[in-house]
N, C-alpha and C positions, 0 to 999 in steps of 0.2 A: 572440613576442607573449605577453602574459599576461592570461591572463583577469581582469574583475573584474566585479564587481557594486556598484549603489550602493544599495541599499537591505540591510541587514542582513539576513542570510537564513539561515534553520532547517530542512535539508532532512530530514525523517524516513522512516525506510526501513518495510518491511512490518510490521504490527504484529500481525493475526492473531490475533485476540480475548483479545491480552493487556495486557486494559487497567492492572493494576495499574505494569508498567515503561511503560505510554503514561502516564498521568498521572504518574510520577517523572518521563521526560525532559522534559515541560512544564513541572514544574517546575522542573528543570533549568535549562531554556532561557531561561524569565521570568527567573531570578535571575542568567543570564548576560546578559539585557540588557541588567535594568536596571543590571547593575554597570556596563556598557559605556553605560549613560546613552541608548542610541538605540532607538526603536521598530524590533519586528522586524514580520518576515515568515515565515511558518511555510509551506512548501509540505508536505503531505502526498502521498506518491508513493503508496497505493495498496494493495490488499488488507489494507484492516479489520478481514476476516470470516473464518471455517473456520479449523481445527483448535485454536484455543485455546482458552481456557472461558468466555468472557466476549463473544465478539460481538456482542450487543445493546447492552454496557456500552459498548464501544469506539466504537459510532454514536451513542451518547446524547452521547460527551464530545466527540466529530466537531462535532454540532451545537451544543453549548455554546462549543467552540471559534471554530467560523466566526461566531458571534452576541456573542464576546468583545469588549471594548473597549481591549486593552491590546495588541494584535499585528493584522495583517493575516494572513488564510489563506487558501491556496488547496489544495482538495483535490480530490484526482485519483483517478481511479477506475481500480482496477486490474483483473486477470482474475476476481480471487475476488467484485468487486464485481456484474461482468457475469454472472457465473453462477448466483448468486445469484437476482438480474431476470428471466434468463431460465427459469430453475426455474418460477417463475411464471407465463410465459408459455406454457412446455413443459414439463409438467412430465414429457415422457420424458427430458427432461435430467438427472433427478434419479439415474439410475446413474450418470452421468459425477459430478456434483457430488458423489458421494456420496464417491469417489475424491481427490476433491480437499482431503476432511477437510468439507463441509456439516453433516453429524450434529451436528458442532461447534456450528453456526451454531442450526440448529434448536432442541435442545437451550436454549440460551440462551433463546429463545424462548416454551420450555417443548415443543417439538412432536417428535416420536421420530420420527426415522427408520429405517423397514423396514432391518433388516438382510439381509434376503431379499427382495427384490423382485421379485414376477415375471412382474407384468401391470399395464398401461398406469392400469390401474384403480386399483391400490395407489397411483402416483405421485399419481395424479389427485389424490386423497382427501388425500395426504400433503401437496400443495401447498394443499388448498382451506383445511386447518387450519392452513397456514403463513401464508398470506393474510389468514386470519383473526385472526392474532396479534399480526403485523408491524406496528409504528407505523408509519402512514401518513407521518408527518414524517420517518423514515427511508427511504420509498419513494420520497419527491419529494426528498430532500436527492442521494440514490445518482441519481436518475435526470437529474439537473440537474448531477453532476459532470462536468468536463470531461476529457478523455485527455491533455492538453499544457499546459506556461504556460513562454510566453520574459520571462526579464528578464535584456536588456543582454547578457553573452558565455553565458548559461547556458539550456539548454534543460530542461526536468525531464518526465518521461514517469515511466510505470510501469515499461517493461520495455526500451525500447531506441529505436532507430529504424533503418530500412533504410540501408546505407550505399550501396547501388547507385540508388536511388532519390530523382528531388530530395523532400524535404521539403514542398513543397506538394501533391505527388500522393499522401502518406503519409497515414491515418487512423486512429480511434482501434485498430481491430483490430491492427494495427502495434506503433503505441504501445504495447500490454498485452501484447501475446503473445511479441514475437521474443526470440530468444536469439542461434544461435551463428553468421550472419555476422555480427549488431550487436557481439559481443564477442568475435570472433576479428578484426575491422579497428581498424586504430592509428589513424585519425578516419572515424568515422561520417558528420559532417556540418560543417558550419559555424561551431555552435557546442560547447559544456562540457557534454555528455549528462551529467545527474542521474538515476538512477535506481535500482531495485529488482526485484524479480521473480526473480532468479538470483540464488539463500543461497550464500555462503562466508561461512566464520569470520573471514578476514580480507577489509576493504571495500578496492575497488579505488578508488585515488586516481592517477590519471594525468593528462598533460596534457589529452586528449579525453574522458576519459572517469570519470566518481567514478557507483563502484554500494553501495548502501548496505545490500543485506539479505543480515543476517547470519542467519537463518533463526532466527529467534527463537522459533519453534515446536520445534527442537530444542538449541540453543547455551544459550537463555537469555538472550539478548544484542541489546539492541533499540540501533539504532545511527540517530545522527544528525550531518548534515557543519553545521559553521556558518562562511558565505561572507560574505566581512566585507571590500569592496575585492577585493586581492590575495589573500587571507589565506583559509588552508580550515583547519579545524582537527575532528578526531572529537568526538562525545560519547558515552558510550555508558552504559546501564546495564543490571544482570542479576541475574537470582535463578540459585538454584539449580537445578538440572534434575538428572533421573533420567538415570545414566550410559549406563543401556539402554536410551535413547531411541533411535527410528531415526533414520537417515540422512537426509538433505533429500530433498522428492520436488520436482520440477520442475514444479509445475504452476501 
């Protein structure tokens, strides 16, 4: 069997507040449309936010995107987006977030986070000025995204899905977080898992399964599938990066 899809589709991998390669592959992708004459569909898989410079820029073009009138979008909220929310809600989460590259986020913001943190009170204070900062219209867009969108043989998630578990009893913590039984099984589920959250340089393209993040926060390399019928094909674009970059962290 081969998968297809009918609606022309633009799956983008984690982008990680590097808005200047988000807005190249957009445009990328428009001028692969309209060449191909068909209105697309743009699924955004997820993590927006942390470790790159530009975070805030990245949710400004999120929302100008979904408010577009020349493509369909759907975007999906991945872990960096949940943590994020939750920051705000706890903000003793802010050590873990901090880990995760948030400073990033903040930063953008205009808001500094403690490099030293080391009472409840710092977080407090560091969340109540992050609160204070954060357009509201990126609070209700993050918190109104959904974890999953099926069209036709292709599932799209952030990070994976259980493959021991039917899919109806799966949610979004799932969908953002899993990693190594969803990508050490040769079909997860039913349908063509799309997704992101686990960076390799090179994106897996299999029959069950196409993963898109090329960890753009260290490669350089912001990667997107375009599912067309039968038909997958890469896109991908990239700046230069510092050779002493680290390693992809997992989170």
């Amino acid at each position: 069997m081969t998968s297809r899809i009918a609606q022309l589709t633009y799956a983008i991998g984690d982008i990680h507040g590097y808005d200047d390669l988000f807005e190249q592959i957009i445009e990328r992708i428009r001028a692969d449309a309209e060449g191909l004459g068909e209105r697309p569909r743009i699924v955004l898989l997820g993590d927006y936010v942390d470790r790159g410079p530009a975070s805030r820029q990245v949710l400004d073009r999120v929302g100008r995107l979904l408010a577009a009138d020349w493509c369909d979008v759907v975007a999906l909220m991945g872990n960096h987006e949940e943590a994020l929310l939750r920051f705000l809600d706890e903000p003793a989460f802010g050590d873990t977030w901090r880990d995760w590259g948030g400073a990033a986020t903040l930063d953008s913001y205009g808001v500094v986070m403690p490099y030293m943190a080391r009472t409840i009170e710092i977080w407090e204070e560091v969340s109540r000025r992050f609160a204070a900062k954060v357009d509201p219209a990126h609070l209700e867009m993050l918190r109104a995204m959904p974890s999953s969108f099926m069209a036709d043989d292709y599932l799209f998630v952030h990070a994976g899905v259980d493959p021991d578990r039917p899919l109806a009893e799966q949610d979004g913590s799932t969908f953002m977080y899993i990693r190594g039984r969803f990508l050490r099984a040769d079909q997860a589920c039913d349908y063509v898992v799309v997704h992101g959250h686990s960076p390799h340089k090179v994106p897996a393209n299999t029959r069950w399964r196409i993963g898109i993040d090329t960890g753009v926060y260290y490669s350089g390399v912001l990667t997107a599938m375009r599912l067309r019928g039968e038909e997958r094909e890469l896109i991908q674009v990239q700046q230069e990066m510092d050779l002493d970059r680290a390693p992809p962290v997992f989170f």
